[in-house]
PyMOL Python script that loads the backbone (N, CA, C, O; Angstrom):
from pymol import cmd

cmd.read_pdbstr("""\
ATOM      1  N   UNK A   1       7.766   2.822   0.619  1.00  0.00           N
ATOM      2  CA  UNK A   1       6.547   2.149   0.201  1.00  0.00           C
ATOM      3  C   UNK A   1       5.587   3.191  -0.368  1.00  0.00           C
ATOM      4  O   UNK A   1       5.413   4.259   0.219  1.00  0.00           O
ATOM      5  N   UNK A   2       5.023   2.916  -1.398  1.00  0.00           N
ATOM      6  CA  UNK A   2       4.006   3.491  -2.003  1.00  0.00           C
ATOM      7  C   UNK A   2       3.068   3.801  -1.405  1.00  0.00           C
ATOM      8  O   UNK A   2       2.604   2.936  -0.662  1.00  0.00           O
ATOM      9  N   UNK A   3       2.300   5.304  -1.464  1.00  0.00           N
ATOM     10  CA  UNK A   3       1.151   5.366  -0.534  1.00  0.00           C
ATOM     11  C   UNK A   3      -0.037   4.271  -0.611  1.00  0.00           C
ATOM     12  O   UNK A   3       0.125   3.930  -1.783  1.00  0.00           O
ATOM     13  N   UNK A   4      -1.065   3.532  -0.175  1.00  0.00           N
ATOM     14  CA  UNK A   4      -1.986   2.374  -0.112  1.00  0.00           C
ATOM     15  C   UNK A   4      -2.954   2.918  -0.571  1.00  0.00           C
ATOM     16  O   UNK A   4      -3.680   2.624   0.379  1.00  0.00           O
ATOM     17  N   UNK A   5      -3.558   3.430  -1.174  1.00  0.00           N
ATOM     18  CA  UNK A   5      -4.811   4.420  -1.743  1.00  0.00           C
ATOM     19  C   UNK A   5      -5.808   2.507  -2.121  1.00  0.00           C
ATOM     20  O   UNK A   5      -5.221   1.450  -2.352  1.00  0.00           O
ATOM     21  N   UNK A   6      -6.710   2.628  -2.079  1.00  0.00           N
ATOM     22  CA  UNK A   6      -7.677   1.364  -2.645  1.00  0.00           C
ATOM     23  C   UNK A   6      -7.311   1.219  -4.272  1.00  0.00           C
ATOM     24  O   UNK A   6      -6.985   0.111  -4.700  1.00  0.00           O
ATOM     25  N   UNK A   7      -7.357   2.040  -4.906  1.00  0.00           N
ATOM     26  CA  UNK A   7      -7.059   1.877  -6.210  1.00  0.00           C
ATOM     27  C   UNK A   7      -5.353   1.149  -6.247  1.00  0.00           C
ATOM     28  O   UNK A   7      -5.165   0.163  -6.960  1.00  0.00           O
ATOM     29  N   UNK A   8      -4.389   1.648  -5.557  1.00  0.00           N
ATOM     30  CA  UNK A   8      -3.212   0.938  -5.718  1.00  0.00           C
ATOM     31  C   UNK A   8      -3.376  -0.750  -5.289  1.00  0.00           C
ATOM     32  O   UNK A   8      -2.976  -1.686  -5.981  1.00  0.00           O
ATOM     33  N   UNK A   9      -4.210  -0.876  -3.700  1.00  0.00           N
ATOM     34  CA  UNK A   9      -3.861  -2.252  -3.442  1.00  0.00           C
ATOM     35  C   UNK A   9      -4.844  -2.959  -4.224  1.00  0.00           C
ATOM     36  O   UNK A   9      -4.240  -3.904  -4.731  1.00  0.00           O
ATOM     37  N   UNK A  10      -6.070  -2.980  -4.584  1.00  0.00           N
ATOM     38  CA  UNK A  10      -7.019  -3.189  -5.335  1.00  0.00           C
ATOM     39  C   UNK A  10      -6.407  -3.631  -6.876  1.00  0.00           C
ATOM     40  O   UNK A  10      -6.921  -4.482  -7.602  1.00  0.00           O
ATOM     41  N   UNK A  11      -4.959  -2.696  -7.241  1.00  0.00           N
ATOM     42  CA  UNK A  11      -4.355  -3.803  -8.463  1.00  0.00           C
ATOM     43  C   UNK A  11      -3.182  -4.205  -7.936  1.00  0.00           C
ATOM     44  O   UNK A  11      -2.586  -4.843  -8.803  1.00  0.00           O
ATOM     45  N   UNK A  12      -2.579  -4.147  -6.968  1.00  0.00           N
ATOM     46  CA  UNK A  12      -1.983  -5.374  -6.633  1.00  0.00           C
ATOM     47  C   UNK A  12      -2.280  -6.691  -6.166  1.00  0.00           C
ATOM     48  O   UNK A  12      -1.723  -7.735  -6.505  1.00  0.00           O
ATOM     49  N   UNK A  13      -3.404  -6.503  -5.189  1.00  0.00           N
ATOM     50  CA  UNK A  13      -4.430  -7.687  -5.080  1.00  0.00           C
ATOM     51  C   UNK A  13      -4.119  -8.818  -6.796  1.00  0.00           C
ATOM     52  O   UNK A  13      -3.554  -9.890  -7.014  1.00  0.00           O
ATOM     53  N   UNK A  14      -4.754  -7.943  -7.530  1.00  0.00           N
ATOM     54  CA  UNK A  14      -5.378  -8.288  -8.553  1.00  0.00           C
ATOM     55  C   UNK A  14      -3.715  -9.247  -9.237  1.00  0.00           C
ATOM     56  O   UNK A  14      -3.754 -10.449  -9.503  1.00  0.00           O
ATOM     57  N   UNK A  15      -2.536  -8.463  -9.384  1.00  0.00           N
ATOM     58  CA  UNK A  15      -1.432  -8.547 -10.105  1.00  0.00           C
ATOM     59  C   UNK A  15      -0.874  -9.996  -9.574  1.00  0.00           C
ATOM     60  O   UNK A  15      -0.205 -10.697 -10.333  1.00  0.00           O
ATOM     61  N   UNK A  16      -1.290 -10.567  -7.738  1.00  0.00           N
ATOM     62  CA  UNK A  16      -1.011 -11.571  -7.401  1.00  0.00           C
ATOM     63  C   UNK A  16      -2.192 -12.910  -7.158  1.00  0.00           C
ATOM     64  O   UNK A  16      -2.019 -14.033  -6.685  1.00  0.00           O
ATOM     65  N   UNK A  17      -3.367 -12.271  -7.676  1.00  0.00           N
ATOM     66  CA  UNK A  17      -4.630 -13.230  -7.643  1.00  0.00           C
ATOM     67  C   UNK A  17      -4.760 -13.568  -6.102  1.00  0.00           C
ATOM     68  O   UNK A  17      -4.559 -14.665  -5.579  1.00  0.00           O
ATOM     69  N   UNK A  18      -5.250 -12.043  -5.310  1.00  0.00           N
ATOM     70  CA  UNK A  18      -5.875 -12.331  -3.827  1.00  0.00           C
ATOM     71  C   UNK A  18      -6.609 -11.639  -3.988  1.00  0.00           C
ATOM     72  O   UNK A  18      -6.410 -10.563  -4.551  1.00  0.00           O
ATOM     73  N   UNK A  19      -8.189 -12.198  -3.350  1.00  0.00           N
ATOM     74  CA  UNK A  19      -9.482 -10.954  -3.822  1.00  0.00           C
ATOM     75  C   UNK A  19     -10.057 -11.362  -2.377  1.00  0.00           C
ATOM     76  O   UNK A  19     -10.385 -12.445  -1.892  1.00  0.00           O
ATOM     77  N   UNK A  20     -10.042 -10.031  -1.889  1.00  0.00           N
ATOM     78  CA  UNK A  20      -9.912 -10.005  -0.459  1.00  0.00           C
ATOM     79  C   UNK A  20     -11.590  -9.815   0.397  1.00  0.00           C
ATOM     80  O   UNK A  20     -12.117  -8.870  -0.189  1.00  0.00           O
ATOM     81  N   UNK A  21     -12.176 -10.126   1.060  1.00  0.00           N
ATOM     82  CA  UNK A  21     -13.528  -9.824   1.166  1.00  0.00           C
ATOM     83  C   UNK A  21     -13.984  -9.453   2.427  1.00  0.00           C
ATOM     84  O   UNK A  21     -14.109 -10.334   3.278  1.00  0.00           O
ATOM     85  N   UNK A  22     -14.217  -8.447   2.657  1.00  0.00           N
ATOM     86  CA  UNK A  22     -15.065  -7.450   3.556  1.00  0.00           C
ATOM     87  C   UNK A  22     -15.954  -8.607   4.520  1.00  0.00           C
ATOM     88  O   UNK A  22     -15.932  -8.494   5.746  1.00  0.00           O
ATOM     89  N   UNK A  23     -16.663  -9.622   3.910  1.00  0.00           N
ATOM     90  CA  UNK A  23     -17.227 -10.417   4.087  1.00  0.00           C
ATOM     91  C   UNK A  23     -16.817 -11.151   5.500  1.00  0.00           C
ATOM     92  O   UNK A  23     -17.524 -11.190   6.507  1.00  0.00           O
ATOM     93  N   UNK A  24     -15.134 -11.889   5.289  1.00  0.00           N
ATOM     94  CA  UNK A  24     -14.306 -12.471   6.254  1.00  0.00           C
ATOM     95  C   UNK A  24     -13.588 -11.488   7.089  1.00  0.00           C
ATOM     96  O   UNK A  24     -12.521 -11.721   7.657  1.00  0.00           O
ATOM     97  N   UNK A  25     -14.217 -10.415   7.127  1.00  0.00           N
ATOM     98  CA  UNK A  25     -13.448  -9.632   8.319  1.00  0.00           C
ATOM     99  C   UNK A  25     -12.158  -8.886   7.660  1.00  0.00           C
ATOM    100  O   UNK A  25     -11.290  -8.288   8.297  1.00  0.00           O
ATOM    101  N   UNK A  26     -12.228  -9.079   5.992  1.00  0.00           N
ATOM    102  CA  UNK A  26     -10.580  -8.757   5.802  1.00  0.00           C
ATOM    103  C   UNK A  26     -11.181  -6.804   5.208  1.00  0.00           C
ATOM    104  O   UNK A  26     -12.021  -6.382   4.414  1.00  0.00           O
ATOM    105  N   UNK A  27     -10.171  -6.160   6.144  1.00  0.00           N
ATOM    106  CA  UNK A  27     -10.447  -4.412   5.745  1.00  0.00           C
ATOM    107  C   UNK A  27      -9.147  -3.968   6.059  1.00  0.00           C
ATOM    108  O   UNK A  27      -8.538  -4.211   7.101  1.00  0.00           O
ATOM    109  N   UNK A  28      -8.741  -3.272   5.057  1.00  0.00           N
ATOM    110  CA  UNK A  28      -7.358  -2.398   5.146  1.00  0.00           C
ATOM    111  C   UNK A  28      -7.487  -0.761   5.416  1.00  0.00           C
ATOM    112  O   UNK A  28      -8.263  -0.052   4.775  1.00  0.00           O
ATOM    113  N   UNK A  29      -6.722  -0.336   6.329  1.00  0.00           N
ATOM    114  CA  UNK A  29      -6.166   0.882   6.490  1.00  0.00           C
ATOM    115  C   UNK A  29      -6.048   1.645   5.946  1.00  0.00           C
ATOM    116  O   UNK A  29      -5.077   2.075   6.569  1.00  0.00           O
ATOM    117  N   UNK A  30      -6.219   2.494   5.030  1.00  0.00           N
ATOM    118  CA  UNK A  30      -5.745   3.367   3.691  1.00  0.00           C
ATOM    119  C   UNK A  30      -6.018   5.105   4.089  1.00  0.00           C
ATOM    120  O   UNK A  30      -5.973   5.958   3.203  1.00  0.00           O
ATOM    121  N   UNK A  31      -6.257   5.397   5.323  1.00  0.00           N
ATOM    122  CA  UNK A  31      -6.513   6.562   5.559  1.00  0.00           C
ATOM    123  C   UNK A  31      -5.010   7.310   6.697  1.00  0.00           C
ATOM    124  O   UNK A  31      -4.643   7.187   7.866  1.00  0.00           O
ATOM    125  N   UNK A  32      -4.634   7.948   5.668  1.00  0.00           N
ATOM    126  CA  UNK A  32      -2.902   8.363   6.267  1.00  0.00           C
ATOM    127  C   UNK A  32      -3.190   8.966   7.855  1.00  0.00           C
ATOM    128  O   UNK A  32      -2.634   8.488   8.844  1.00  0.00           O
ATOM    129  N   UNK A  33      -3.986   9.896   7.896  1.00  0.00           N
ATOM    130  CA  UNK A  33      -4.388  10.346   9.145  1.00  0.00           C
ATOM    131  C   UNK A  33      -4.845   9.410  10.286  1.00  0.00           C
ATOM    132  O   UNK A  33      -4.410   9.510  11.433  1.00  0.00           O
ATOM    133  N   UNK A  34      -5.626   8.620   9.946  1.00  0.00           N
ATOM    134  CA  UNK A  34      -5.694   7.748  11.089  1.00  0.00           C
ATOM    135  C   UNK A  34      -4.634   6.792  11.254  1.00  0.00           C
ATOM    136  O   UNK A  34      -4.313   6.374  12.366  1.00  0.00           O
ATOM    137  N   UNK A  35      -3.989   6.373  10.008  1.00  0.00           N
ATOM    138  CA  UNK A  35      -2.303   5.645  10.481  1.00  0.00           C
ATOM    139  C   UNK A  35      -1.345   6.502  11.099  1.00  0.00           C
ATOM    140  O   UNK A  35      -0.352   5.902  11.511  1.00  0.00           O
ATOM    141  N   UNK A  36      -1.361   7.699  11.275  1.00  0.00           N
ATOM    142  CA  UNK A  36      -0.354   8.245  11.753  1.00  0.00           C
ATOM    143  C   UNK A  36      -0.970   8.519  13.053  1.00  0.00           C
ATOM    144  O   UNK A  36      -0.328   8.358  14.091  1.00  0.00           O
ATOM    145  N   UNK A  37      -2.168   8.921  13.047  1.00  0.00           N
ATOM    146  CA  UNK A  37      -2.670   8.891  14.792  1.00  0.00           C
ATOM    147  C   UNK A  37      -2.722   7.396  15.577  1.00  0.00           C
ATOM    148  O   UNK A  37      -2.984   7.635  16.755  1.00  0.00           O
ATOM    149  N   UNK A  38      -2.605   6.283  15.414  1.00  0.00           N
ATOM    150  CA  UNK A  38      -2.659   5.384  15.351  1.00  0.00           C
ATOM    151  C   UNK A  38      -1.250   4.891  16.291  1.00  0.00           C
ATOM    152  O   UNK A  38      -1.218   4.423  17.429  1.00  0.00           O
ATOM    153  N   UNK A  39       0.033   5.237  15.201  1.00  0.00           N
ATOM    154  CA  UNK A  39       1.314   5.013  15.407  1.00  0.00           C
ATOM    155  C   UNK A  39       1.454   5.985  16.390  1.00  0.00           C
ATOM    156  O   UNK A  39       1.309   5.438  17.484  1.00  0.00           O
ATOM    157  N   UNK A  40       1.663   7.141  16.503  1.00  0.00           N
ATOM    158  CA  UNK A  40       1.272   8.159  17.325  1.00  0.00           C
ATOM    159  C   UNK A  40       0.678   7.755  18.814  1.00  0.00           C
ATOM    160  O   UNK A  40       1.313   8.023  19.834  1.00  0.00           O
ATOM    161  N   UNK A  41      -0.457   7.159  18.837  1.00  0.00           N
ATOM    162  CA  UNK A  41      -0.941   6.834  20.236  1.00  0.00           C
ATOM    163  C   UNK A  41      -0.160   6.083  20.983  1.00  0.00           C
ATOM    164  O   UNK A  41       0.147   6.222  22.167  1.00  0.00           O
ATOM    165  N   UNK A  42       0.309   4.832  19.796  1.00  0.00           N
ATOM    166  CA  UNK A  42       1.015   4.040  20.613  1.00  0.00           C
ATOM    167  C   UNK A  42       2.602   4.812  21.433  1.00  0.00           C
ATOM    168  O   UNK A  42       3.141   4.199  22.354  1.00  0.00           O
ATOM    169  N   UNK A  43       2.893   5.502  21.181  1.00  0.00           N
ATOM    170  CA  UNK A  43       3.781   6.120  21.591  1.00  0.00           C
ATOM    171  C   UNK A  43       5.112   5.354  22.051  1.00  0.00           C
ATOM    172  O   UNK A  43       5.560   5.346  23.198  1.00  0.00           O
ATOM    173  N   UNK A  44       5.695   4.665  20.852  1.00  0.00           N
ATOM    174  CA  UNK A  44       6.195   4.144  20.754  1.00  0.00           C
ATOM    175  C   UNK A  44       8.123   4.523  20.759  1.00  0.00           C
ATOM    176  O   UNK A  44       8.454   5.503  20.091  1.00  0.00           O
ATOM    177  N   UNK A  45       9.019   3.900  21.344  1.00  0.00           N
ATOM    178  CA  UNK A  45      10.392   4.335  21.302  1.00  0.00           C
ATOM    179  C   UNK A  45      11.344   3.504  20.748  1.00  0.00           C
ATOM    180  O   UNK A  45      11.153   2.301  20.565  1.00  0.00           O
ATOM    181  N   UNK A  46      12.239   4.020  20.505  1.00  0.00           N
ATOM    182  CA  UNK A  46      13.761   2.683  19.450  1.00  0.00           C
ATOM    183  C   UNK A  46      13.543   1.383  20.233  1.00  0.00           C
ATOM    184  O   UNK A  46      13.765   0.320  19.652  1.00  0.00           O
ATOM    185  N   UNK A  47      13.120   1.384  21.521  1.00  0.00           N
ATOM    186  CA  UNK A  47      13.523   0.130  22.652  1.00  0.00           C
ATOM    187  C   UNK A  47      12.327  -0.520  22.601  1.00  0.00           C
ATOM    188  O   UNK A  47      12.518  -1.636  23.083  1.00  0.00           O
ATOM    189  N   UNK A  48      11.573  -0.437  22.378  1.00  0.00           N
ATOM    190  CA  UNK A  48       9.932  -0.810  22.659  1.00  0.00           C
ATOM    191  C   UNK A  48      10.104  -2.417  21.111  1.00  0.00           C
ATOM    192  O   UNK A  48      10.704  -2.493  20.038  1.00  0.00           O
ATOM    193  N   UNK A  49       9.213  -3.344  21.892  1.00  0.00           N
ATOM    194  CA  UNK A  49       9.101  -4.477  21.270  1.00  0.00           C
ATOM    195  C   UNK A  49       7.646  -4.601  20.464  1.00  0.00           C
ATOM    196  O   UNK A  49       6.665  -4.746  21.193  1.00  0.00           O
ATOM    197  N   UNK A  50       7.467  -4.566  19.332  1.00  0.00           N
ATOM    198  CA  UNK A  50       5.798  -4.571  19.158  1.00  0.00           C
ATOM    199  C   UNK A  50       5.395  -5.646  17.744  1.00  0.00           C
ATOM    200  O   UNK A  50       5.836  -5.709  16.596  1.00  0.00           O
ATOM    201  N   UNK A  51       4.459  -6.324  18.417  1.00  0.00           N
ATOM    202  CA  UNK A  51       4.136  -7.455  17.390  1.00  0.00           C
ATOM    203  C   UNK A  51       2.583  -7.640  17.280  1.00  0.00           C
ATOM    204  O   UNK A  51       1.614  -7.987  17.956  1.00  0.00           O
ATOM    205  N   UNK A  52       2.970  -7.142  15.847  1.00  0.00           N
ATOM    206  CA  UNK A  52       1.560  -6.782  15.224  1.00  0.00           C
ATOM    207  C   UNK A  52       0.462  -8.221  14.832  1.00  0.00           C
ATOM    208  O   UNK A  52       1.261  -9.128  14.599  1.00  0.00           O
ATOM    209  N   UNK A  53      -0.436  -8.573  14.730  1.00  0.00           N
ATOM    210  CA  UNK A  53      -1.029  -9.262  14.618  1.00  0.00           C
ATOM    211  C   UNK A  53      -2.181  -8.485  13.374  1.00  0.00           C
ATOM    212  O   UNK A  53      -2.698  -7.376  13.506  1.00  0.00           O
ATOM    213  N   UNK A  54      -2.374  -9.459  12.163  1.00  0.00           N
ATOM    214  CA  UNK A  54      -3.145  -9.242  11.153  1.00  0.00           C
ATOM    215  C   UNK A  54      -2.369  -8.219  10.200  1.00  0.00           C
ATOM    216  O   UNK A  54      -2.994  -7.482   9.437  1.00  0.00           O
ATOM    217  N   UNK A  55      -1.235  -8.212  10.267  1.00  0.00           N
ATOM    218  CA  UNK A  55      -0.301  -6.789   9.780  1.00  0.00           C
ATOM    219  C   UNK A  55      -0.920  -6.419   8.498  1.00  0.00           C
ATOM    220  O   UNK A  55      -0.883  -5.189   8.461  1.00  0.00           O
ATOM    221  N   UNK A  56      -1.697  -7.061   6.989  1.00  0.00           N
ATOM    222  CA  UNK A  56      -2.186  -6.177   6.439  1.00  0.00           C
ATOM    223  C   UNK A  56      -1.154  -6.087   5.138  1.00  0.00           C
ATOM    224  O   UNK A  56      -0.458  -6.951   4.606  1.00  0.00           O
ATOM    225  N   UNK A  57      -1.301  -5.035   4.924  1.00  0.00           N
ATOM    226  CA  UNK A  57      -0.505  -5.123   3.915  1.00  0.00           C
ATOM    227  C   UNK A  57       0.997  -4.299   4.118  1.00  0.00           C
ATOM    228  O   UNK A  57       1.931  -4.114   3.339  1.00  0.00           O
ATOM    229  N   UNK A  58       0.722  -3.822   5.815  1.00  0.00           N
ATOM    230  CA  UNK A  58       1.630  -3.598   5.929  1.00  0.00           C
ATOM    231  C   UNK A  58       1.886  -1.755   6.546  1.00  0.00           C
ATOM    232  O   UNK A  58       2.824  -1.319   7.215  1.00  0.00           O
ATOM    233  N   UNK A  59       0.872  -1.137   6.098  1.00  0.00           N
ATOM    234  CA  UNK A  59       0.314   0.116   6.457  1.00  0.00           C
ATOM    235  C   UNK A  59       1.075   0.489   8.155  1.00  0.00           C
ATOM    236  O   UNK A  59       2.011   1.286   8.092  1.00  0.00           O
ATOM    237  N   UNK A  60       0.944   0.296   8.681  1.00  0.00           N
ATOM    238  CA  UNK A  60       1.209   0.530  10.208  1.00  0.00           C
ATOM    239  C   UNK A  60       2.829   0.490  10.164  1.00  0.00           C
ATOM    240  O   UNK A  60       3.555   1.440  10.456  1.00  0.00           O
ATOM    241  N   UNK A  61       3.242  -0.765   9.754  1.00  0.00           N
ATOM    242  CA  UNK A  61       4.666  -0.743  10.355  1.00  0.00           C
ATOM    243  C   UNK A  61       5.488  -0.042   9.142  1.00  0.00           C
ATOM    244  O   UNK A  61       6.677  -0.353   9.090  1.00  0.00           O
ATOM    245  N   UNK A  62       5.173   0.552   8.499  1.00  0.00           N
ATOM    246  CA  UNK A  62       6.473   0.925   7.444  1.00  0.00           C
ATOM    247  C   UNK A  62       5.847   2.525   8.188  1.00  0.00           C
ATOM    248  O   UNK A  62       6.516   3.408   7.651  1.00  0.00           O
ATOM    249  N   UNK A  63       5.134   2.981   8.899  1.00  0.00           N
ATOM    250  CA  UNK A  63       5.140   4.190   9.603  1.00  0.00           C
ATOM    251  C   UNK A  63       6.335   4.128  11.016  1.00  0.00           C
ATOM    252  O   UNK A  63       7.270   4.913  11.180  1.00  0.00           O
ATOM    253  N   UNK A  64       5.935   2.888  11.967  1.00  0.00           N
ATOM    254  CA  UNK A  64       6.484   2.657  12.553  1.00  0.00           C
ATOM    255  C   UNK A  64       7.898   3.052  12.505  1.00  0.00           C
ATOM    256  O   UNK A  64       8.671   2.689  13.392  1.00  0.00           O
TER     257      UNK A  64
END
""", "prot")
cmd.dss("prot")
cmd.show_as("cartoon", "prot")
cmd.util.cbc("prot")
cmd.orient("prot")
C-alpha cells in the first residue's frame, strides 16, 4: 500500500466522490510514527484476534 500522505488520500477521496469532514468526527492517521507506535503498543502476536472498528482507510492494519 502506498504511503497515506493527505495529498494522496485527499485525491483518492476525490477519484471516488467521498469528501470526508472533520466536522462528523471523520480524521485519518497519516503520521507513520505514530502508526507504528500505535501497532507497536498493542503488542500484538500471529495468534492474537483484533477487530478494528472505524478502520479508515486502512492505515493501521496493512502495518499490522
Amino acid at each position: 500500500m502506498s504511503r497515506q500522505t493527505k495529498t494522496f488520500l485527499m485525491q483518492r477521496f476525490r477519484e471516488v466522490g467521498i469528501q470526508p469532514a472533520t466536522r462528523h468526527g471523520q480524521n485519518f492517521l497519516i503520521d507513520l510514527n505514530l502508526q507504528q507506535l500505535i501497532v507497536d503498543s498493542a503488542d500484538l502476536s500471529y495468534r492474537d484476534v483484533v477487530l478494528e472498528i472505524g478502520t479508515g482507510t486502512g492505515a493501521l492494519t496493512a502495518l499490522m
